[in-house]
Each structure stands twice: as structure tokens, then as C-alpha cells.
C-alpha positions in Angstrom: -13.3 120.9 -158.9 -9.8 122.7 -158.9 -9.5 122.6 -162.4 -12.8 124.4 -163.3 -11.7 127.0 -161.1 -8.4 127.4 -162.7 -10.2 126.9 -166.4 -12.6 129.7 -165.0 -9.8 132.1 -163.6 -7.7 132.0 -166.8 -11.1 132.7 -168.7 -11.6 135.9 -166.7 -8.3 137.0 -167.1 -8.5 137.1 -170.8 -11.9 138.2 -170.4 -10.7 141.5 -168.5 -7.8 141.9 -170.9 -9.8 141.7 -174.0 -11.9 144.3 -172.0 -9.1 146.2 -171.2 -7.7 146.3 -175.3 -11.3 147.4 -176.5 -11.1 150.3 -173.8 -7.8 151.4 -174.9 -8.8 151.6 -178.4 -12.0 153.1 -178.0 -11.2 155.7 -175.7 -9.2 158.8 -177.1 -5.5 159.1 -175.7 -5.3 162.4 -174.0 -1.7 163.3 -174.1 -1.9 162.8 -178.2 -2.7 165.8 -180.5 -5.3 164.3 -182.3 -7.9 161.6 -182.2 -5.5 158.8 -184.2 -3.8 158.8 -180.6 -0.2 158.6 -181.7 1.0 162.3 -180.6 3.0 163.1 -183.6 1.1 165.5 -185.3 1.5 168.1 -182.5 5.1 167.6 -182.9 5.5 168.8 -186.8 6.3 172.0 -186.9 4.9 173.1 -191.1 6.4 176.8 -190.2 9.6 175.7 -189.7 9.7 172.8 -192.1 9.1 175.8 -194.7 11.5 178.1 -193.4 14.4 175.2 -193.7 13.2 174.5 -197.5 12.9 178.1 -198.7 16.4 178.3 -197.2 17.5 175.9 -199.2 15.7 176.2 -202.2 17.9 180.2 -202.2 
């Protein structure tokens, strides 16, 4: 009897974190500048990056 309880707690456990994966990935991370939800896009600056090659390119 104690094992199925144990066998049925370690099930659950996975259960909720396979549950817990799927929500991660599914939902959209709010602190990230797009919807890929790794936040790195919003920290290119394109202005700049052309500023520092015309700069160079003179």
C-alpha cells in the first residue's frame, strides 16, 4: 500500500512539472521584446550599430 502511494506521488509530480513546462512555453514571457521570449531584440540598438559602421567605413 505505501508503495502505490509513493509510485502515485512521484507520478503527479512529473505530471505537474510536465504541466508546468508546457505553460512556460505556451505562454508569452512578458519581460521579452517579442513573442520568441528571449529579450534580446529590444536590446539591439540598429541606429547606433549604423552610426559606429558609417564611422568606420569614413
Amino acid at each position: 500500500m505505501v508503495q502505490n502511494i509513493i509510485i502515485f506521488l512521484i507520478f503527479a509530480v512529473a505530471v505537474a512539472y510536465m504541466g508546468w513546462v508546457i505553460y512556460r512555453s505556451v505562454m508569452p514571457n512578458k519581460n521579452a521584446g517579442c513573442a520568441k521570449g528571449c529579450g534580446g531584440c529590444s536590446a539591439i540598438d540598429l541606429s547606433k550599430i549604423q552610426k559606429e559602421l558609417d564611422k568606420k567605413a569614413v
